[in-house]
Backbone as XML, in Angstrom:
<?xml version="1.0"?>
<chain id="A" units="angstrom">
  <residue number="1" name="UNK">
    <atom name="N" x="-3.806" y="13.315" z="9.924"/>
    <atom name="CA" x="-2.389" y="13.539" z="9.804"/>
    <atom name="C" x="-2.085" y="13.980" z="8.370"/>
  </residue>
  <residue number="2" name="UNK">
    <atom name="N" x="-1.037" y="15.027" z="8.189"/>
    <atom name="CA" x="-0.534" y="15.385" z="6.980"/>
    <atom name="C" x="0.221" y="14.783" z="6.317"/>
  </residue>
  <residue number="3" name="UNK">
    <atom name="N" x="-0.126" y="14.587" z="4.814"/>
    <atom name="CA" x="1.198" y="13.773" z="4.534"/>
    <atom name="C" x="2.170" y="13.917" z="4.356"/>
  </residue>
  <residue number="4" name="UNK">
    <atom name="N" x="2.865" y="15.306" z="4.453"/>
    <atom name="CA" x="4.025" y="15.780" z="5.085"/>
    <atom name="C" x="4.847" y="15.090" z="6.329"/>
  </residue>
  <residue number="5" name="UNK">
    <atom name="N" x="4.176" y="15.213" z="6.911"/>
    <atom name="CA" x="3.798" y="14.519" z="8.638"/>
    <atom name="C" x="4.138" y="12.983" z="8.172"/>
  </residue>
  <residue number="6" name="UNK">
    <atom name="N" x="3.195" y="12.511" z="7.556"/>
    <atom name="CA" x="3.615" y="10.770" z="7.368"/>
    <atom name="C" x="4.997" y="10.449" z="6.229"/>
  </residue>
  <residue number="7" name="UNK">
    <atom name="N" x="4.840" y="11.555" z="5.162"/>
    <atom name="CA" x="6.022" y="11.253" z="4.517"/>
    <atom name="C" x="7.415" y="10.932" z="6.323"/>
  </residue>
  <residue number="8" name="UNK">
    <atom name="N" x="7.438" y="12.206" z="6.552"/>
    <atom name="CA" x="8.836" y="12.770" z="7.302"/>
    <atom name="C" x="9.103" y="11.161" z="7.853"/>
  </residue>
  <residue number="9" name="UNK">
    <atom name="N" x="7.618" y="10.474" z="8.693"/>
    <atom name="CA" x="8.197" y="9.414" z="10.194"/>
    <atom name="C" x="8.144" y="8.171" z="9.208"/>
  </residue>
  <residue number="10" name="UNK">
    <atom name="N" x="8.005" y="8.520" z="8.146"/>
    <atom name="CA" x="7.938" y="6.998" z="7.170"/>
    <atom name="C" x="9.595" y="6.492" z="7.264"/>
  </residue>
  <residue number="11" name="UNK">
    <atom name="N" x="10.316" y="8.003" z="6.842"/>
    <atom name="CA" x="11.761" y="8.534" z="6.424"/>
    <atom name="C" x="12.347" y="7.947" z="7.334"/>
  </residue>
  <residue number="12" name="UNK">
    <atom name="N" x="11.895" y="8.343" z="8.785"/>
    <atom name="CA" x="12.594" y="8.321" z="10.103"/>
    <atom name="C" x="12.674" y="7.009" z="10.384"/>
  </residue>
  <residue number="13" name="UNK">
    <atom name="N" x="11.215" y="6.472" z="10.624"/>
    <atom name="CA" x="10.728" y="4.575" z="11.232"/>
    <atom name="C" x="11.398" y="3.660" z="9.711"/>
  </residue>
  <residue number="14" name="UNK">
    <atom name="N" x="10.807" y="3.837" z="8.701"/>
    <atom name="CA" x="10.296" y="2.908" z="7.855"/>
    <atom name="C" x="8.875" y="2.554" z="7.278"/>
  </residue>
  <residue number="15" name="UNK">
    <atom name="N" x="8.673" y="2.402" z="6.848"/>
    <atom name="CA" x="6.889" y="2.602" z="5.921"/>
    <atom name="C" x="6.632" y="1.443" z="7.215"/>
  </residue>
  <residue number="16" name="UNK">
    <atom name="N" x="7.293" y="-0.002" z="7.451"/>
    <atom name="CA" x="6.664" y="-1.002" z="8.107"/>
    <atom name="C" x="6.254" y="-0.447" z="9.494"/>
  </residue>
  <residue number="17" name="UNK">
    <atom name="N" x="7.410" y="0.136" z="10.084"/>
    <atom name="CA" x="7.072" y="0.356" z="11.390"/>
    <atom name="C" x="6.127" y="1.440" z="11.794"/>
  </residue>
  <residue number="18" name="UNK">
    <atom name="N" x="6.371" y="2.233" z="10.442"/>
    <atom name="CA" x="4.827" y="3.117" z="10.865"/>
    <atom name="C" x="3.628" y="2.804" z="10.966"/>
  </residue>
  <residue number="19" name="UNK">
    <atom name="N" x="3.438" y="1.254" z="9.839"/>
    <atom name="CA" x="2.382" y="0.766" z="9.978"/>
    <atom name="C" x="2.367" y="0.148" z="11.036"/>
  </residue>
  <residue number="20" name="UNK">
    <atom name="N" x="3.100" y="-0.408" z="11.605"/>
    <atom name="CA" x="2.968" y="-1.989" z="12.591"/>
    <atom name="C" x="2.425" y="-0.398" z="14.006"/>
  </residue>
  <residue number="21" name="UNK">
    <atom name="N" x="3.233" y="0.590" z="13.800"/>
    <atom name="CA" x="2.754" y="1.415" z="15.022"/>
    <atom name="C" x="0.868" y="1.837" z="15.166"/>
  </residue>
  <residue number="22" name="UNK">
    <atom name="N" x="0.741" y="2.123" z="13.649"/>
    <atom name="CA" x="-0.492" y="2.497" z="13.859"/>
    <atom name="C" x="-1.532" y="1.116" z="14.083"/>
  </residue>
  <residue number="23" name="UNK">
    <atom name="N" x="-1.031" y="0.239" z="13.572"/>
    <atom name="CA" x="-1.934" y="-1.254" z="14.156"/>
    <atom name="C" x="-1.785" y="-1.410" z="15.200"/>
  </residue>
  <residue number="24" name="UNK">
    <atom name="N" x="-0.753" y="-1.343" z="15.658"/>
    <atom name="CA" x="-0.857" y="-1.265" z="17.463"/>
    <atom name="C" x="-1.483" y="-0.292" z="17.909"/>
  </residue>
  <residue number="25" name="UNK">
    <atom name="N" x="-1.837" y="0.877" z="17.492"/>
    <atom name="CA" x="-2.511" y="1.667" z="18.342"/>
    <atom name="C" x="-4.117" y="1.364" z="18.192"/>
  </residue>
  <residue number="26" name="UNK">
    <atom name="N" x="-4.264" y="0.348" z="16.813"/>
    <atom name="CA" x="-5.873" y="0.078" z="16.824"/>
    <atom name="C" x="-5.699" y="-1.317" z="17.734"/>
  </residue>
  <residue number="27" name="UNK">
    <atom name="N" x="-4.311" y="-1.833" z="18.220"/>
    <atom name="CA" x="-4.948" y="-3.836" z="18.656"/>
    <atom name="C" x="-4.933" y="-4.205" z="17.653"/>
  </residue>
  <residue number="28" name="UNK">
    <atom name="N" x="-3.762" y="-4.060" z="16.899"/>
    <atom name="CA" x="-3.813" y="-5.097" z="15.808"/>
    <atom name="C" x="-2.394" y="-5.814" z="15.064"/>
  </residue>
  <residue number="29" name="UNK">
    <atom name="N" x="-2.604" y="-6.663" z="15.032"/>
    <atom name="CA" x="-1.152" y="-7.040" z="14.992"/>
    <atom name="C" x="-1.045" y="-7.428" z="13.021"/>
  </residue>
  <residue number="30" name="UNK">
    <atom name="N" x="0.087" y="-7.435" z="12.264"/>
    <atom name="CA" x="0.266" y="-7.560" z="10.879"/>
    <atom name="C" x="-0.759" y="-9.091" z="10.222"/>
  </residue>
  <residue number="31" name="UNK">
    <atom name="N" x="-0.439" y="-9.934" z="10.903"/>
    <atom name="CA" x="-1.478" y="-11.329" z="10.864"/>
    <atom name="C" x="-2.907" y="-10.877" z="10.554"/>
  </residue>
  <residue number="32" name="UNK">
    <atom name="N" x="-3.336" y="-10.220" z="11.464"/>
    <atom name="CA" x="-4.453" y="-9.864" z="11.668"/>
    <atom name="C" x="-4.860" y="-8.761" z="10.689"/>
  </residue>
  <residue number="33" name="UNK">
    <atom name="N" x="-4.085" y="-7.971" z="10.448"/>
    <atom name="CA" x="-4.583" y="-6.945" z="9.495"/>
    <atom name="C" x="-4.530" y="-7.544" z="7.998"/>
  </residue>
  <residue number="34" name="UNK">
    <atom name="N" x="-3.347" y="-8.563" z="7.925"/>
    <atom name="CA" x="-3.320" y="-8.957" z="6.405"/>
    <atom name="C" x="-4.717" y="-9.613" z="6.178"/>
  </residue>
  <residue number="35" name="UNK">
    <atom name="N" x="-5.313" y="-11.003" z="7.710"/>
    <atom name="CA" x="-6.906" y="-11.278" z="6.986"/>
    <atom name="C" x="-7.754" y="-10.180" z="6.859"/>
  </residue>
  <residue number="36" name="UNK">
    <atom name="N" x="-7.862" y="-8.755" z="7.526"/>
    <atom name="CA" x="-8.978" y="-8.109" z="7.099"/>
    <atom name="C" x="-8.294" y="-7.664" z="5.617"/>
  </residue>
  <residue number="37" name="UNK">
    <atom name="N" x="-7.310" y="-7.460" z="5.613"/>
    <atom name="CA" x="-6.964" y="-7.284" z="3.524"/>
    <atom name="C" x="-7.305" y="-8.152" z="2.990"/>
  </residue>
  <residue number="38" name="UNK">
    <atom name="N" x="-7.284" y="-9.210" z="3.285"/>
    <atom name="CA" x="-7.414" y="-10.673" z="2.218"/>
    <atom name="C" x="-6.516" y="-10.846" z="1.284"/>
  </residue>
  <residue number="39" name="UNK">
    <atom name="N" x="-4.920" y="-10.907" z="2.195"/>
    <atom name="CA" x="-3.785" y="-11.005" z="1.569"/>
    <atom name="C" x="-3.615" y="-12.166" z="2.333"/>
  </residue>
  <residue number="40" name="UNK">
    <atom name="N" x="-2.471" y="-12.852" z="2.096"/>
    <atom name="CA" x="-1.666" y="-13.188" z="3.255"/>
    <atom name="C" x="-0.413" y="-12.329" z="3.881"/>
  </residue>
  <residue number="41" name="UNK">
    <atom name="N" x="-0.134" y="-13.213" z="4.951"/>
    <atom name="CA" x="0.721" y="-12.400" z="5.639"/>
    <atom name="C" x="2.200" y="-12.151" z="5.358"/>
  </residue>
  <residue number="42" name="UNK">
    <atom name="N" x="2.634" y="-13.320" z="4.320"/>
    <atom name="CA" x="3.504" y="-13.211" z="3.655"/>
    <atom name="C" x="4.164" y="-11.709" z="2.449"/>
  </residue>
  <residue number="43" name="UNK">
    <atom name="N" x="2.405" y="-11.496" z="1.632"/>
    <atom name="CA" x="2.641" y="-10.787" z="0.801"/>
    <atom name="C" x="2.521" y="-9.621" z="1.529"/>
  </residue>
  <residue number="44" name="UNK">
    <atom name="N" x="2.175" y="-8.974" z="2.575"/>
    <atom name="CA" x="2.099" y="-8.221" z="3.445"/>
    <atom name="C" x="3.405" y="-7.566" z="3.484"/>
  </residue>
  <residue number="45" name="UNK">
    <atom name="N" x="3.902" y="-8.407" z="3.920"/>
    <atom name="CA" x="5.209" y="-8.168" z="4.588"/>
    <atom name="C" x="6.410" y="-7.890" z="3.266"/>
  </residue>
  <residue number="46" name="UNK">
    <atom name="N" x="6.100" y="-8.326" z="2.192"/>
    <atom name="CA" x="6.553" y="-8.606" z="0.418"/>
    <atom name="C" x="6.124" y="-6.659" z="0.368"/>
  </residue>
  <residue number="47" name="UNK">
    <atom name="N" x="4.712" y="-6.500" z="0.348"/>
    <atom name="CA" x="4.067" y="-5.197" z="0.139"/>
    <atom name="C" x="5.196" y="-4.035" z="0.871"/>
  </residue>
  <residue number="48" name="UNK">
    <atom name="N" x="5.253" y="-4.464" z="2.266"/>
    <atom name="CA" x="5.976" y="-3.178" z="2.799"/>
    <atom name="C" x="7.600" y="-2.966" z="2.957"/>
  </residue>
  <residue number="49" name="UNK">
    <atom name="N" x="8.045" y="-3.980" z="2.369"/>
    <atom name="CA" x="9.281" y="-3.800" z="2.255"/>
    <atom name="C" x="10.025" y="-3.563" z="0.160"/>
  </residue>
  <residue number="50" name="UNK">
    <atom name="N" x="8.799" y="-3.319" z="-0.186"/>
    <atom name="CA" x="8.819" y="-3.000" z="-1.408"/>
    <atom name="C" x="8.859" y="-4.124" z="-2.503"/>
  </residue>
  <residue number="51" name="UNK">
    <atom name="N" x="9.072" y="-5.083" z="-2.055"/>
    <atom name="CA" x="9.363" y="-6.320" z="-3.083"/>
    <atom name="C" x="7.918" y="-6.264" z="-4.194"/>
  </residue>
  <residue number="52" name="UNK">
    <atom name="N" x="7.085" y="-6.657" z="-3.396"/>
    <atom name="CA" x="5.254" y="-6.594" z="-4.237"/>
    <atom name="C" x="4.732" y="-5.340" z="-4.143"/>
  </residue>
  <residue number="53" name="UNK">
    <atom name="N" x="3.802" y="-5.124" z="-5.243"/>
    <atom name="CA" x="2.826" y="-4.051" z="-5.126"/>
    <atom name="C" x="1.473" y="-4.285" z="-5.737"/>
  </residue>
  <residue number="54" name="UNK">
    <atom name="N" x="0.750" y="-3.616" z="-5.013"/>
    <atom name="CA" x="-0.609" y="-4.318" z="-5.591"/>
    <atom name="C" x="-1.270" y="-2.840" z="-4.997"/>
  </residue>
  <residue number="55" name="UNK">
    <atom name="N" x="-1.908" y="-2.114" z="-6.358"/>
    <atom name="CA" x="-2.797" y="-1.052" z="-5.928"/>
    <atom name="C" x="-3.476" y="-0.848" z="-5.179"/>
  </residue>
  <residue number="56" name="UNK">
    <atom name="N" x="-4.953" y="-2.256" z="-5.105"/>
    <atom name="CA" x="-5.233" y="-2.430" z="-4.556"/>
    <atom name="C" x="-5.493" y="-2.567" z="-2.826"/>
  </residue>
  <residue number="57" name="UNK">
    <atom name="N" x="-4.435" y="-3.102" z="-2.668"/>
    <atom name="CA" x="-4.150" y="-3.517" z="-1.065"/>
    <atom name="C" x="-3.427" y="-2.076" z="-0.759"/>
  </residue>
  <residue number="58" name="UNK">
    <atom name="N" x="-2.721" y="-1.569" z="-1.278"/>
    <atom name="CA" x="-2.295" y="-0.109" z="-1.149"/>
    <atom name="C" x="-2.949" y="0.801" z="-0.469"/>
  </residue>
  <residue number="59" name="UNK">
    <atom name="N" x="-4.389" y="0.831" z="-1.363"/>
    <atom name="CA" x="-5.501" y="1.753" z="-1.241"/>
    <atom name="C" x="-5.847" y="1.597" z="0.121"/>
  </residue>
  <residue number="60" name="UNK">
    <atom name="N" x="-6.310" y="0.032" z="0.292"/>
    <atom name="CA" x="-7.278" y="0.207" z="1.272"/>
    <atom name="C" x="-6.333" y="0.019" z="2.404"/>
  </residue>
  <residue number="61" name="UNK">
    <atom name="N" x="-4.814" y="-0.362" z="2.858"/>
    <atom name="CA" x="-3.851" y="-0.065" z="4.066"/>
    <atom name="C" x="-4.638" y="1.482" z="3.781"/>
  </residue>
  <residue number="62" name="UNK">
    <atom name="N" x="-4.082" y="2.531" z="3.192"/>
    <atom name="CA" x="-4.238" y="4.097" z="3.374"/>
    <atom name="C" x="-5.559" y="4.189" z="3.591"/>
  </residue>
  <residue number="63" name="UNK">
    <atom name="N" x="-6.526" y="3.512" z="3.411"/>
    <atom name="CA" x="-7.861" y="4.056" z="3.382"/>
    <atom name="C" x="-8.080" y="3.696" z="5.169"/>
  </residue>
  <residue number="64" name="UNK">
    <atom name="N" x="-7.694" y="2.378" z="5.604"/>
    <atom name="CA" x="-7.693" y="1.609" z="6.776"/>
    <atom name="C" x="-6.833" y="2.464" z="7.617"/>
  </residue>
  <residue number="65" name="UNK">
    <atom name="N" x="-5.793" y="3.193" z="7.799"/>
    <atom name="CA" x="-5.198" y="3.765" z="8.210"/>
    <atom name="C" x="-6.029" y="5.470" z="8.426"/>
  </residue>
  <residue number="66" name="UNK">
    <atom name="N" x="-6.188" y="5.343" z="7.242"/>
    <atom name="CA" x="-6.956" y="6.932" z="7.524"/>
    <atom name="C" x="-5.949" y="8.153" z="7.203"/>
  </residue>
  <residue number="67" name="UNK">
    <atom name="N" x="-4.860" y="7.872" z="6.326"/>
    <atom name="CA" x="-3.703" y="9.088" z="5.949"/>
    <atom name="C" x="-4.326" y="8.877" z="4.460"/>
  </residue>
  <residue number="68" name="UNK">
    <atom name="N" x="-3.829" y="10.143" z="3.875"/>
    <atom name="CA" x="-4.274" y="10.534" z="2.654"/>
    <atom name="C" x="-3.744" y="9.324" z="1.382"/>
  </residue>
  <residue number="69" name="UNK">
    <atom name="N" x="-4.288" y="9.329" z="0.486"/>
    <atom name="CA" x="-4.193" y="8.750" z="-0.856"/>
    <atom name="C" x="-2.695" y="9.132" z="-1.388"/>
  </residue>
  <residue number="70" name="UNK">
    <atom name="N" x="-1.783" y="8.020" z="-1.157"/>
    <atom name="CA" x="-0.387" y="8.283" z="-2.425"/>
    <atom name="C" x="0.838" y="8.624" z="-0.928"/>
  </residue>
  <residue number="71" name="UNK">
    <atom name="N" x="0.156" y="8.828" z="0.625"/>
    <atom name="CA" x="1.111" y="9.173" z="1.015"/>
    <atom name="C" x="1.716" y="8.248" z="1.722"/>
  </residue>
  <residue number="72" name="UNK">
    <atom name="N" x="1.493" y="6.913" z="1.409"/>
    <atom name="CA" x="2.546" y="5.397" z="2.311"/>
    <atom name="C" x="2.951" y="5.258" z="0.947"/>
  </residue>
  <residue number="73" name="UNK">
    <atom name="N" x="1.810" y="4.872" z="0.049"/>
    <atom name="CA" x="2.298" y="3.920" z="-1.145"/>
    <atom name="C" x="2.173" y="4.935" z="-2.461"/>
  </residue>
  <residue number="74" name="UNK">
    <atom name="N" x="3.289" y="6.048" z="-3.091"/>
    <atom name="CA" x="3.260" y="7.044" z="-3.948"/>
    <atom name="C" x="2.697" y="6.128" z="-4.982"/>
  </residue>
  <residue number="75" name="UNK">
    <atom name="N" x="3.189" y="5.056" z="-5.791"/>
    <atom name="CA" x="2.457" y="4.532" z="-7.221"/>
    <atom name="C" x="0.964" y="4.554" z="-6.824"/>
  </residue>
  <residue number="76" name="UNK">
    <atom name="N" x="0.172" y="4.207" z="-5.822"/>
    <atom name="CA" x="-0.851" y="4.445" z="-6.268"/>
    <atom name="C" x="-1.573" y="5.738" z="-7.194"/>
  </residue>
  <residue number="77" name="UNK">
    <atom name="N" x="-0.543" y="6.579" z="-6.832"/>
    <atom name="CA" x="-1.230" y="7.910" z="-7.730"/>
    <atom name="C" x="-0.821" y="8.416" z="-9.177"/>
  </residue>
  <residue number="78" name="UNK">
    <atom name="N" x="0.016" y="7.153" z="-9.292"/>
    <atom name="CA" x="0.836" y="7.060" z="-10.823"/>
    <atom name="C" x="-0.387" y="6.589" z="-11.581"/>
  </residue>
  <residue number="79" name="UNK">
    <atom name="N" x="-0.420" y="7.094" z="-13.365"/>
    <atom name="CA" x="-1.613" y="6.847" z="-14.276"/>
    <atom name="C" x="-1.231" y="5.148" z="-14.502"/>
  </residue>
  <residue number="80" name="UNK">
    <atom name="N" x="-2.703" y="4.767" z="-14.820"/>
    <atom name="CA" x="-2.471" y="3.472" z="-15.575"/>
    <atom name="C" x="-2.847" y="3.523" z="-16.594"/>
  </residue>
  <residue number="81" name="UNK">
    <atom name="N" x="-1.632" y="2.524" z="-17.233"/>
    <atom name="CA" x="-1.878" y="2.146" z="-19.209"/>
    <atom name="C" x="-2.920" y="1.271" z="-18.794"/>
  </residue>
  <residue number="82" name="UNK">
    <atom name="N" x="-3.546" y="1.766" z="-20.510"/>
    <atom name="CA" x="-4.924" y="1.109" z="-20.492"/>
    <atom name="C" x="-4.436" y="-0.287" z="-20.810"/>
  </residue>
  <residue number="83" name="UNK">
    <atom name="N" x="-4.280" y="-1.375" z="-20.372"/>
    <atom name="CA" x="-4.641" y="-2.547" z="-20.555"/>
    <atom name="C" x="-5.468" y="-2.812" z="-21.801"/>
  </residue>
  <residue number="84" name="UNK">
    <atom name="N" x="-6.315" y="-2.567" z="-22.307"/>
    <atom name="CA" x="-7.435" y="-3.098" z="-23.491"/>
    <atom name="C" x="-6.446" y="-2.159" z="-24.613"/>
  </residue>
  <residue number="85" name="UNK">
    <atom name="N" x="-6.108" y="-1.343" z="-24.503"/>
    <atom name="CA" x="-5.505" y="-1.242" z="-25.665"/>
    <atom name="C" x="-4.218" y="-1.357" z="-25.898"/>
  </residue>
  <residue number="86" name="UNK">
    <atom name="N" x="-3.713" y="-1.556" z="-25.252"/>
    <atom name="CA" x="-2.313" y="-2.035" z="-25.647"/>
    <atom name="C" x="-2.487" y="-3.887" z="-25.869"/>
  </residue>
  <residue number="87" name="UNK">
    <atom name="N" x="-3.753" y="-4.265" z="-25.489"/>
    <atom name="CA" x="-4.019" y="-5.904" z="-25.878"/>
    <atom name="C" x="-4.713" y="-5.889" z="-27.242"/>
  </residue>
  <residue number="88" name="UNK">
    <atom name="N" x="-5.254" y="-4.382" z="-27.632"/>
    <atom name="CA" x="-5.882" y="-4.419" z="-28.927"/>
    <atom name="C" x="-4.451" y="-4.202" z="-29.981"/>
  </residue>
  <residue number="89" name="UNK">
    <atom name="N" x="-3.393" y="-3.384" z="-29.839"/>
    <atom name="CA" x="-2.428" y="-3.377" z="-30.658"/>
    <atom name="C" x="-1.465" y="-4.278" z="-30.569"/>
  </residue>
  <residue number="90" name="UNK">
    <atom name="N" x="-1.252" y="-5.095" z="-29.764"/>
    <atom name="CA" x="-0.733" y="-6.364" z="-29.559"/>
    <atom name="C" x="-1.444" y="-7.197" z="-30.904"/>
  </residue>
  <residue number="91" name="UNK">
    <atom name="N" x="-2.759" y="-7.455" z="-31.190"/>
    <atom name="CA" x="-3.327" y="-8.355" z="-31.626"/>
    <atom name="C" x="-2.970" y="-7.720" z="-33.076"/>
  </residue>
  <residue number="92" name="UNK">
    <atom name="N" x="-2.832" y="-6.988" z="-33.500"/>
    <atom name="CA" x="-3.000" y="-5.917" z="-35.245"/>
    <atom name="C" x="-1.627" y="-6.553" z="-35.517"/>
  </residue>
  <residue number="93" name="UNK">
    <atom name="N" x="-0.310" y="-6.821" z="-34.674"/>
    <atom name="CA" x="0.863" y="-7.207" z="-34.808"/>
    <atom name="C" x="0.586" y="-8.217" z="-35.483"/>
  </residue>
</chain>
């Protein structure tokens, strides 16, 4: 699927219900998909209604899903600050 295509029915459904559709089409219900993430089902549900974000779990919903990189969850394709150095100029303070 294009992510044209997934942007548009994200627009239409909602990011959740597109997912909860495509888990239903594998037999799978949100419970169940949060243990193969090794989330809970709480933050799951936190994840797709935008409250939490976690790159991570991002990736692999899109990777698990099988739609392209950045097209459920766009920050994943945002740069990351380096961490080590902004903890190295923290410390010179």
């Amino acid at each position: 699927m294009k992510t044209v295509d997934i942007q548009a029915q994200v627009r239409k459904y909602g990011r959740l219900n597109f997912i909860k559709g495509e888990l239903l089409k594998r037999g799978l219900t949100l419970k169940q998909f949060a243990e193969i993430l090794g989330v809970s089902e709480s933050f799951l549900y936190q994840m797709l209604h935008k409250d939490a974000k976690s790159r991570r779990v991002a990736k692999e919903i899109e990777r698990f899903l099988e739609v392209p990189e950045g097209s459920l969850f766009p920050y994943v394709l945002e740069p990351v600050e380096n961490s080590k150095k902004n903890s190295e100029e923290f410390r010179k303070e």
